[in-house]
N, C-alpha and C positions, 0 to 999 in steps of 0.2 A: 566659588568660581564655577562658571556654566562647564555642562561635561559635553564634549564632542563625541556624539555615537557615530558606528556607520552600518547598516545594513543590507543585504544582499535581496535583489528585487530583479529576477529572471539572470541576464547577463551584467547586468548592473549593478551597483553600489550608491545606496542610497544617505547620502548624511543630513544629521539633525544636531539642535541644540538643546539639551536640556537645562533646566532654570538650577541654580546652585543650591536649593534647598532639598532636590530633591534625590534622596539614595538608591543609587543606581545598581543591580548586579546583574551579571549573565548566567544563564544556565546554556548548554551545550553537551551533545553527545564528548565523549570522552575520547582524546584525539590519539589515536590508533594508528600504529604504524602500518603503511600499506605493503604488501608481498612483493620485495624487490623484481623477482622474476614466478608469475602464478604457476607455469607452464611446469615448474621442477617440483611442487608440492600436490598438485593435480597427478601428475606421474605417479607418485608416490600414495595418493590416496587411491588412484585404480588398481594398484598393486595389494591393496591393505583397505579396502573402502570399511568404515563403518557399520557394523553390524552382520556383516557378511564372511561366509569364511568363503579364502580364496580371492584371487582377481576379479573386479566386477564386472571384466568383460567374458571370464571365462566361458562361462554357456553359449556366446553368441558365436554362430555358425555361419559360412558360406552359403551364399543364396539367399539367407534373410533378410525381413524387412524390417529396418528400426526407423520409428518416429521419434525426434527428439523434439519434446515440447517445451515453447520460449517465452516468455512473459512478453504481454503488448508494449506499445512505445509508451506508456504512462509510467512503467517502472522500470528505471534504470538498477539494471542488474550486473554490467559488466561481463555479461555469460562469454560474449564474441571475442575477448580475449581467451577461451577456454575453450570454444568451439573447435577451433582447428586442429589440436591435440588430439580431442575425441573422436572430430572424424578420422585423423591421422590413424588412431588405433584401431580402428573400424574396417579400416580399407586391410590394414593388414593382417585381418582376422578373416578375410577374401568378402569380405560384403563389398557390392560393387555400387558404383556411387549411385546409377538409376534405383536401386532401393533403400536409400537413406530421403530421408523428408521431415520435414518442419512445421509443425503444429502451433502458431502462434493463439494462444488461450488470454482472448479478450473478454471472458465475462459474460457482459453486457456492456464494452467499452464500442468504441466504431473498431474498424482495420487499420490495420499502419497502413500509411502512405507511402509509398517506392521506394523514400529518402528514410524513412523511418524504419523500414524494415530492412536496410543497407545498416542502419547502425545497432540493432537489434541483433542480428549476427555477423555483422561486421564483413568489411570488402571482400575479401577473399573466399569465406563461405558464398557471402551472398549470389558474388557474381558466378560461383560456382553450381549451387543450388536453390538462387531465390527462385526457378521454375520451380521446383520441386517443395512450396511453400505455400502452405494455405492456412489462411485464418479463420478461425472460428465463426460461425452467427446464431447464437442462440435462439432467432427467432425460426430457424430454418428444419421445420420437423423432420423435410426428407432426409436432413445430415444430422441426425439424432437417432439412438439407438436406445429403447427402452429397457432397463437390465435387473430393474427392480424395487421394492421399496426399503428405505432404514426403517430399524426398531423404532423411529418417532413420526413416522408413517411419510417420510420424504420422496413422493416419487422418484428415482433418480433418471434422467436423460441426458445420456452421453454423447458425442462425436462421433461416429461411427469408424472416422479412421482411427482411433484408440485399436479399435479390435480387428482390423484390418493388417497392422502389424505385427511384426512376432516379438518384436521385443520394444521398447516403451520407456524410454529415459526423459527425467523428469527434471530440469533445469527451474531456477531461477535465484530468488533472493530471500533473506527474510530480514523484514523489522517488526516495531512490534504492532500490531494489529488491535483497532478500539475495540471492535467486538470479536473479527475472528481468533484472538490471544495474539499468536504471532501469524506472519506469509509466508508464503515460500511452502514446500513442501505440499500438502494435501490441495490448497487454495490453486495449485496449478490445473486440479482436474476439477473441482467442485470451489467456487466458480469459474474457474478459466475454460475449461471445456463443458461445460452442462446445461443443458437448455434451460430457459426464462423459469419455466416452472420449477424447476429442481432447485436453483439459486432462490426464488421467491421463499418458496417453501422450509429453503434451511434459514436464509436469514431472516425470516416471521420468527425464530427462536430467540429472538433478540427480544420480543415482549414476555413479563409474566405472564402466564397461562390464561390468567384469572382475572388479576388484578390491573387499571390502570396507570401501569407505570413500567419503563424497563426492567428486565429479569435480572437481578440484581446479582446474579452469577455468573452476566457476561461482561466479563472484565477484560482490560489492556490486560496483556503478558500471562491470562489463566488459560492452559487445556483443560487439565483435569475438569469436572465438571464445569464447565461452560459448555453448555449445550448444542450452540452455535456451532464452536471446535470438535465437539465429539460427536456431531449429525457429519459434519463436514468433513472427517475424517472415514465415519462408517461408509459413506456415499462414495469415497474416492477412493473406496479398497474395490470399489466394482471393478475399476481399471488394473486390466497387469500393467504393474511396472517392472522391470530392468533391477533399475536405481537412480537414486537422484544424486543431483548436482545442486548445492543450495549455497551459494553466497553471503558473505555479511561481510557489509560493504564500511570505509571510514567516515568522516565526515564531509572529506574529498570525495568522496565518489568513488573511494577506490581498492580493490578487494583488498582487505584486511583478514579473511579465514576463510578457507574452500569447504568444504563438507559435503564426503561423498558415501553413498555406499545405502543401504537400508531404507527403504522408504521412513520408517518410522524413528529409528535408532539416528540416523544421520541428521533428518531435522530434529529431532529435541536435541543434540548437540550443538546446533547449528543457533536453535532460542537460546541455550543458557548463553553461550559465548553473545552473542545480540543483547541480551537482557544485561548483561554486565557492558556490554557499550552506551547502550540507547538509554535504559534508568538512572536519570538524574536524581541526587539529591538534594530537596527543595526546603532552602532554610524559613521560609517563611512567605505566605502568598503575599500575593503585590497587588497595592493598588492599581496599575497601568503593567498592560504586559504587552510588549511590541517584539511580533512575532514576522516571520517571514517563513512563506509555504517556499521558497527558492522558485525554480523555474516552472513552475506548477500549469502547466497550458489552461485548463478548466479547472472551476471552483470545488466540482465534485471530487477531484483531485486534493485539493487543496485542505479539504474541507480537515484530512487529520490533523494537518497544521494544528486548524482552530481549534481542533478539539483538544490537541496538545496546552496549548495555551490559555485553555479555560482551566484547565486543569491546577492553574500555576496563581489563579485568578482569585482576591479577595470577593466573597459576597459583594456588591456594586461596586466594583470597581471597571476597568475599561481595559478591553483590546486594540491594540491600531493594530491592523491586519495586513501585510503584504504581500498581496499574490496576484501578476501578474493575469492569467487567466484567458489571455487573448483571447481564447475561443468561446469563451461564456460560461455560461454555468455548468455543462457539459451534461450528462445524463438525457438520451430522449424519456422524457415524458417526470423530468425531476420541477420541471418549474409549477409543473399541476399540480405536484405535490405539496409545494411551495406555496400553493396559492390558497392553500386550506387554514395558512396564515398562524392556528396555532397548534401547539405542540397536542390538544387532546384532540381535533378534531383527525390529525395524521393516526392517531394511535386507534381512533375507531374506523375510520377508513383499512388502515391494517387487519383489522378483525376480519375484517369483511374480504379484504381483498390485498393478498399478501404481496408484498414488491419491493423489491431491492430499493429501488428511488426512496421509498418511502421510510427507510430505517435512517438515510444519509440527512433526507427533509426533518423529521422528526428532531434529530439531534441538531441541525442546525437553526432549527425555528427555537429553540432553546439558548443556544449561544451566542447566534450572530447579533441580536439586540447588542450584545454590550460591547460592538465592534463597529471599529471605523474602519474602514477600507482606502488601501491604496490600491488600484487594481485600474489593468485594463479593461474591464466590462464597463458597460454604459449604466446610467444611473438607472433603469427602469430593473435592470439584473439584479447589481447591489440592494434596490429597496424591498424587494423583493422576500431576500434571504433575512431582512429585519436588520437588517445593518445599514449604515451610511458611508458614501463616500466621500474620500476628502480628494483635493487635487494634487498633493505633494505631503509626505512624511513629517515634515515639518506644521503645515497646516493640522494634520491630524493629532500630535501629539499636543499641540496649542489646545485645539477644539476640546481633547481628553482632560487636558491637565485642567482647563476651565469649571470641566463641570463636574470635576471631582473639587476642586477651590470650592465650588458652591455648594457642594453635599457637606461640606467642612472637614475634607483630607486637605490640609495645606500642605503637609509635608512628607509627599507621599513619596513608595517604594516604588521605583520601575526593576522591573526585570525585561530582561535582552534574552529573545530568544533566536536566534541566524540561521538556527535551523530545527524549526520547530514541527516539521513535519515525521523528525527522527527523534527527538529528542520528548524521553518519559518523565515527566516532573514526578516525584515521589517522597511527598511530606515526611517530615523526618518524624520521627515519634515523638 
């Protein structure tokens, strides 16, 4: 009997048929219950934060200026339900509201949009302090402060309002990250706050030294030596922080664990509880894996999805891809990198000329071949990244199942990925 799938494609639900021969399973984050009310455990951890003796507001003084720093609209972190609280104890610590302010740490992403940074911190802050709100541009030297180099020779350039503040609280989320291990925590200053060069430069650690091929130490879910993590960690102790505030979110969207207190101690408690959500165990790779990046606006975004789903992926077998993307491929200056077409010509280009684009390009000139695409970008975008478009989910997993029939998989494995942008395939031993 044919099996009725449905998949989730931006605000939509997409359904397909599969043929009856073929074995179907899902892999999915582990379904986590969400914090009835966050607002009474958040209390309880600035009381008691992580790593810290004492309250974690204790130091902060009347007349000071705290920056609290928010992830961009590309990762939904739930902070704004957590905001209010924090300003709440703020104000009555006598900090007056003209010195509290919002650091939104893009990266190398664009700025939220009016509407995007109303749900970033949600109505009530916003309308209360989106003047008091500026977002990052890493291209912009005059908002860049030089403060030194890491042991692995990383220029580092920071924000200048970092050091402008007297105190420095560090919000957002963590899943798990292909090469930074996990987000959340250090990733909110190095990349979110640090100029082009200082990001180029840490994620150039992403290749062997030497040799052409990725540095085979930068893994999903590793700090410890992953190079990546421990440049991008040295780099972002140049910032005072406070403490952070680091999220891990359910499969809903919705906070499932707060984690506050220590920059360092708070997020590694913050990965293990994450890494016990998001590590799936993978009974066996699939011929055909149909994944969905969810609401994913750009590909650049998207792109952990696919990377989650290769992961899950038999030697030739097939991705149908589901990512929305309205806006394109996202990244300025990623389609150039794109256009170098294969994976060695990116990796010597990198020698030469270190670049965020080019670590995301690299990996996806590798994977997307073995992807069909449902997406909103236009076909010249899709061909691009080495992957194909189809026009409907159903069209695509036809097109796959076809030309796997012809390699001589008749009776192939699908796996169901709903939400593969979170979700860690982890081969069983």
């Amino acid at each position: 009997m044919a099996t009725t799938i449905q998949m989730p494609f931006g605000q939509r639900t997409l359904h397909a048929v599969l043929p009856q021969d073929a074995t179907c399973f899902t892999l999915n984050i582990a379904q986590t219950k969400a914090l009835t009310d966050p607002s009474g455990p958040l209390r309880a951890a600035l009381h008691q934060p992580i790593g810290m003796d004492g309250p974690a507001m204790k130091g902060i003084r009347a007349g000071e200026r705290v920056a609290f720093v928010v992830s961009d609209s590309f990762r939904h972190t739930a902070v704004a339900e957590l905001l209010p609280v924090l300003v709440a104890e703020l104000l009555k610590r006598g900090v007056r509201p003209s010195d509290i302010s919002f650091l939104v740490a893009t990266g190398v992403h664009r700025p939220p949009t009016t509407d995007e940074l109303r749900k970033i911190l949600g109505a009530e802050i916003h309308d209360r302090f989106g003047f008091q709100c500026f977002a990052h541009d890493p291209h912009d030297e005059d908002a860049l402060l030089f403060v030194g180099n890491t042991s692995r020779g990383t220029p580092v350039w920071l924000n200048r309002r970092l050091f402008e503040a007297d105190r420095i609280i560090l919000t957002g989320t963590v899943v798990m990250h292909y090469f930074a291990g996990f987000g959340g925590g250090r990733k909110s200053i190095v990349p979110g706050l640090a100029g082009e060069r200082t990001i180029a430069a840490n994620h150039s650690l992403n290749l062997h030294p030497y040799r052409d091929t990725l540095n085979p130490d930068v893994q999903i879910g590793r700090m410890d030596g992953n190079p990546v993590a421990e440049d991008m960690a040295e780099a972002a102790h140049f910032a005072p922080v406070e403490f952070i505030l680091n999220t891990v979110l359910n499969r809903d969207g919705r906070i499932a664990g707060i984690f506050l207190g220590d920059r360092e101690a708070a997020h590694e408690a913050a990965c293990s509880f994450a890494a016990s959500m998001y590590q799936v165990p993978l009974p066996r790779p699939a011929h055909l894996v149909i994944a969905s990046a969810g609401s994913a606006t750009n590909f650049v975004q998207s792109h952990k999805a696919l990377f989650n789903a290769y992961q899950a992926l038999k030697p030739g077998g097939r991705i149908v891809f589901l990512t929305p993307s309205h806006e394109g491929l996202g990244a300025s200056g990623f389609r150039d990198w794109l256009g170098l077409r294969t994976p060695h010509a990116v990796m010597q280009r990198l020698r030469r000329h270190a670049e965020i684009n080019g670590q995301t390009a690299l990996s996806t000139l590798e994977k997307a071949p073995s992807a069909v695409m449902v997406t909103d970008m236009d076909e010249s975008e899709v061909h691009i990244t080495g992957a194909r478009k189809a026009a409907s989910l159903q069209v695509a997993i036809d097109l796959c199942l076809h030309e796997l029939a012809g390699a001589g998989m008749l009776n192939p494995s699908v796996c169901l990925m709903p939400s593969a942008s979170y979700t860690v395939p982890m081969l069983k031993p």
